[in-house]
Every structure is written in structure tokens, then in C-alpha cells.
C-alpha angles and dihedrals in degrees: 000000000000114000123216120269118242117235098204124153093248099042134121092254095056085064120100107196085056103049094052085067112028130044109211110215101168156354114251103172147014138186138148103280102031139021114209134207148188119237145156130236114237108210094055110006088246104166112229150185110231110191109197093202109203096195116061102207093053075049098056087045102060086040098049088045103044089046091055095041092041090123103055116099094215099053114080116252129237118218091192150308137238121203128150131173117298090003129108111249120253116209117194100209124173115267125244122171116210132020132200095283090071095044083052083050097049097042098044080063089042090046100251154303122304116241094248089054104057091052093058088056097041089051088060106045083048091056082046090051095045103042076061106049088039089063086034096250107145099201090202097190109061121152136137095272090056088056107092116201118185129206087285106067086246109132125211129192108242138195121042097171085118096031120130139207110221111178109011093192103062101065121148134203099256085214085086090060108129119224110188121206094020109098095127091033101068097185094231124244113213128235127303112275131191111216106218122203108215124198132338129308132202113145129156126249122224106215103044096295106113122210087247097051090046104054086040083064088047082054096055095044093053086135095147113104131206086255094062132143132249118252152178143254133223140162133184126312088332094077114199086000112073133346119218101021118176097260088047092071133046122255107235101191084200111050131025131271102270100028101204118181118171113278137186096268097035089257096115132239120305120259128206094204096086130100137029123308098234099047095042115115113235086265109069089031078059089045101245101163085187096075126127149201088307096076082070085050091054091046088050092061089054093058094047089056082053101057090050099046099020086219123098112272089219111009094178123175092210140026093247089040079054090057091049103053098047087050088056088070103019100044123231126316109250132146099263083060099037113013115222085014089132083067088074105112094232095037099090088035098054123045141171135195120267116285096219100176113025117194089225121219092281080078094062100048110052126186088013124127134248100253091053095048081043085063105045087055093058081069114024100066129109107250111082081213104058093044105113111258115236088250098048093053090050091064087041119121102238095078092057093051130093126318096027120210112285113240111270089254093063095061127107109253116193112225091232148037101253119239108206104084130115095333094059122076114258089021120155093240091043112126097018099120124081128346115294118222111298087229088090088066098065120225119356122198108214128210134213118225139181085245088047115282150300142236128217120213124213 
């Protein structure tokens, strides 16, 4: 249903370089940090996503990611962005209408997903993924929502408002990126874009990254040629609607939303409070901010669950319930699982009683097979080192074995982006946002310590 479009003083249709080229027909979206819409370009009809991003450093972000991974065909292309002084950024991203989240609703009515299908999928959230951590972009928010499909079964990773540069330096052409088992799929690049950088930008960083600083750093990255790609747009639950919304990222009563302090490389420190709750790795759930490319790695073993089950691998209600959940069938975190885990900053703060007897990860996935459980495991364990790199399960044998993934064209595309979602009642992604009351919990026994105290957790 197509929701009115506001007429305010700041919005996207008061600005005139925009509206020369795109006609803006409806909202599609909205969250806290971005509203999105659905236009159409004017000079050739060209449909489009335009994502009006109210916070400038989720902006820079998404701009900074999607220049350095313009050549990946399962990354969503920006055609181009708009952003002048005092006013919100406006990135024109290709539109797709549905993501991976509405293809787990629809088959979990049609009773599920056929072998040779999941593996194309996973195939191609594996060459998004890869195509990131092989430029060292840890995405750090990746979900099914956040995985755009188009009417062409192609998917495309969605949503860098949270994404990070870790090592600017290593970057790599993405045109190297490997995609096994796919000699007759060829995986289509659209056509040919120029990104265009309109106005002048000079906005203030809050957390000691000025505006200027920041755009300067946009300058240096203008990677996209005038021979790019089209792509796609996505934020938060809301798919190919709107990116960082408020459930999307956890509510710290004590920082702002985007904590910047000043880091080697002028990207600023690294924050645990990003990501979903059911799809976070037990580092950043034990607020490590010295992570690294292998929480995606983690995220990406909950979706292929998933796939599998079509129901969430740890669907917690807190972050503590979260904990909980994943030592049920891991077992507890300890050194001889995870060496130097207890360097974690909560992990001396937060305990649990011992798991004695954890269901292991053969519990969650019923009726699979042992190569597929076999997979899931190269990404859901404790120590950040020994997850399967994207790479690494590309080359994996499970995709050349019987039955082999179905071509793209062959997948079963939903007509339309699914609703439910976090906002309905009884919706996969309900309850993912901040810690719920600790009552639920029963009893907790508390600690004093010489930092402060611990709880212990039933």
C-alpha cells in the first residue's frame, strides 16, 4: 500500500537537482536514520530506490562501501548520490523488490526450499560476502532482510549503513572474486553508470570526524568509473524499504547511536553495539570492539540455518537470553574453546551456569545431512580464527556435489517484499532490539568485583 509523501521543508521532494532526474512516486520505507523511496529516472524510466540518509556518518558509510565494491555483481549498485551542506544524503540505488527474508517466509508456507536451491543462494551470499572481506569491508549487519533478490533470482547484499573499513590498504579488485560452479551462470553485470557527486558537502562529525574530513575521505575513495555497474538499495528489516532502522540497531542508554572516537585510518573505533541480535557472534554480544571480518562469518551461519530450517538458529529476546541460547548448543565459552576468550571485556562480568550437556549444532538441523551440518559448523564456533572464511566455503564440496545448485534463473522469486516482519506481532525479527527486563530470567545471583560485579545467569 503506498504511503503519503510528506511535503516538509527538508525533504527529498524540496530539492531541485533531484527532482530534474527522478520522479519520486512513493515511500516505501521509513526508519530512524533514513527514509526510502521509489522513483523513476526521467531520462530513461529507469526505476530506482532513493534512500534520503538522516545521519551522515551511516551515509558515508554506504557511499565509501558501495564505491569500493562497484564491481561485484552481488552488491547493489549505486547510480549516484546527492548531499550538500546542511542537507540529509540522498543515495539513488538500484530497486529490488523483495530479499531472502520474503523467499524464508514463502517457502516456509510452500514447505521449504529444495536442496539445489539453497545452495544457489547460498552461492551468492557467499561471492557478496567475499567481494567485502576481500577488500576488508566487514558488513556487520548481515541478515536476511539485508539480502536483496530482483526479479531475476540475482542477490545482492544490502545495507552498509554499519559497515567498516578495516584495513584500507588491502583492498583488492573484486573482479578477481571466484565464483565456483558457475561457468554457464555468469552472474550479469548491469549496465555501465556514471556516479555523479552533486553539490557541495561540508558536515560535522560527532565524534571528532569532521564533515569536512569526512567528504575529503569520499574524495579519495572516488573509485567508481564512468564504466559502473547498477545496484540496489536495502536497510534494516525493512529490505529494499529503509536501512538502519531503530530495531536494527541496538539501543545503548549510555552513547549515541553511531560512537566515533578518533582511529588509525580516520574511520573511527569500533562499536559492539551494531547488528541484530540474532544474527551477532558471541563477540560482539560479549563486547569485544577488536573484532574483525569473522562476526560476518558467524551471521552468515545463522542464515544458512535458515535456509535449511526456515526458522531463526538463535531467536533471543535479550542479549543475555542470546548467550544463553547459543551456549545451550554450543556449550559454555571457556579457554580451552576460544583461547584468550576471557579477554573479552563482559566475559568476567557476565556468567552462566555450566552447560553440562549441550545439544550441538546436529540438534538444530534435523533431517540434514552431514555435509550440511558439516558446513554450518565451519561458521557457527566459538573462536573468531577457526570460522570458514567466504572464500574458503566457495571452494567447499559440498557445492559440487549432488544435486548441484540449480541457475539463478531457476529460483523462486516472491512477487513481493514480505511485511511481517519485525513490526507484526508474532514476526520472525519481533523482539530483536534492545535487552528485555532481566525478571524473565528468575533469580540472579550478583558478584562483587574489584571493576564493579557480576551476575550470574541460570
Amino acid at each position: 500500500m503506498d504511503q503519503p509523501l510528506p511535503k516538509k521543508s527538508w525533504s527529498i521532494h524540496t530539492r531541485p537537482e533531484i527532482i530534474a532526474k527522478y520522479e519520486i512516486l512513493e515511500r516505501v520505507g521509513s526508519g530512524a536514520y533514513s527514509d526510502v523511496y521509489k522513483g523513476r529516472r526521467l531520462s530513461d524510466n529507469l526505476i530506482v530506490a532513493l534512500k534520503e540518509v538522516h545521519d551522515y556518518q551511516s551515509a558515508f558509510r554506504e557511499i565509501e562501501a558501495l564505491q569500493i565494491l562497484h564491481n561485484s555483481p552481488n552488491v547493489v549498485f549505486l547510480h549516484e548520490y546527492f548531499w550538500r551542506e546542511d542537507e540529509d544524503a540522498v543515495l539513488v540505488l538500484e530497486f529490488l523488490r523483495t530479499d531472502l527474508s520474503a523467499v524464508l517466509s514463502a517457502a516456509k508456507r510452500d514447505g521449504g526450499i529444495p536442496a539445489a536451491h539453497i545452495k544457489r543462494w547460498m552461492l551468492q551470499i557467499l561471492c557478496g560476502v567475499d567481494a567485502c572481506h576481500r577488500n576488508m569491508i566487514v558488513h556487520r549487519d548481515l541478515k536476511p532482510a539485508n539480502l536483496l533478490i530482483g526479479d531475476d533470482g540475482v542477490l545482492k547484499l544490502a545495507d552498509f549503513g554499519q559497515a567498516r573499513i578495516l584495513l584500507e590498504d588491502q583492498q583488492v579488485d573484486v573482479n578477481d572474486n571466484a565464483q565456483p560452479y558457475e561457468p554457464d551462470e555468469g552472474l550479469r553485470v548491469p549496465c555501465a553508470e556514471n556516479v555523479l557527486r552533486e553539490g557541495d558537502v561540508n558536515e560535522e562529525q560527532s565524534g571528532g570526524v569532521s564533515k569536512e574530513e569526512c567528504f575529503g575521505e569520499l574524495v579519495e575513495h572516488k573509485s567508481i568509473d564512468e564504466t559502473d555497474k547498477e545496484t540496489n538499495l536495502n536497510d534494516g528489516d525493512t529490505s529494499c524499504l529503509a536501512t538502519c532502522t531503530a530495531s536494527d540497531i541496538e539501543d545503548d542508554p549510555f552513547k549515541g547511536s553511531y560512537p566515533y572516537e578518533a582511529e588509525e585510518g580516520g574511520h573511527g573505533a569500533l562499536t559492539s553495539w551494531v547488528g541484530t541480535r540474532w544474527f551477532k557472534s558471541p563477540e560482539l554480544l560479549y563486547g569485544s570492539t577488536s573484532y574483525g571480518l569473522e562476526i560476518d562469518l558467524w551471521s552468515l551461519g545463522c542464515i544458512f540455518v535458515e535456509l535449511f530450517t526456515l526458522e531463526p538458529l538463535f531467536a533471543g529476546i535479550s542479549d543475555i537470553d542470546q548467550l544463553s541460547r547459543i551456549f545451550t548448543v554450543l556449550g559454555n565459552l571457556t579457554e580451552p574453546v576460544w583461547p584468550g576468550c576471557v579477554e573479552l571485556p563482559d566475559y568476567r562480568t557476565i556468567s552462566f551456569n555450566k552447560v553440562e550437556n549441550p545439544t550441538g549444532l546436529k540438534s538444530c538441523l534435523p533431517n540434514r545431512s552431514a555435509d550440511e551440518i558439516s558446513l554450518v559448523g565451519k561458521l557457527i564456533c566459538y573462536d573468531p580464527a577457526s570460522r570458514a572464511t567466504a572464500m574458503e566455503l566457495l571452494h567447499d564440496k559440498y557445492f559440487g556435489e549432488e544435486p548441484l545448485p540449480v541457475p539463478t534463473s531457476e529460483l523462486q522469486v516472491p512477487l513481493s517484499k514480505s511485511f511481517h516482519d519485525e513490526h507484526s506481532p508474532g514476526g520472525w525479527y519481533d523482539d530483536m532490539g534492545s535487552d528485555s527486563d532481566f525478571d524473565e530470567f528468575g533469580p540472579l545471583n550478583f558478584t562483587k568485583t574489584d571493576t564493579g560485579f557480576s551476575m550470574q545467569f541460570p
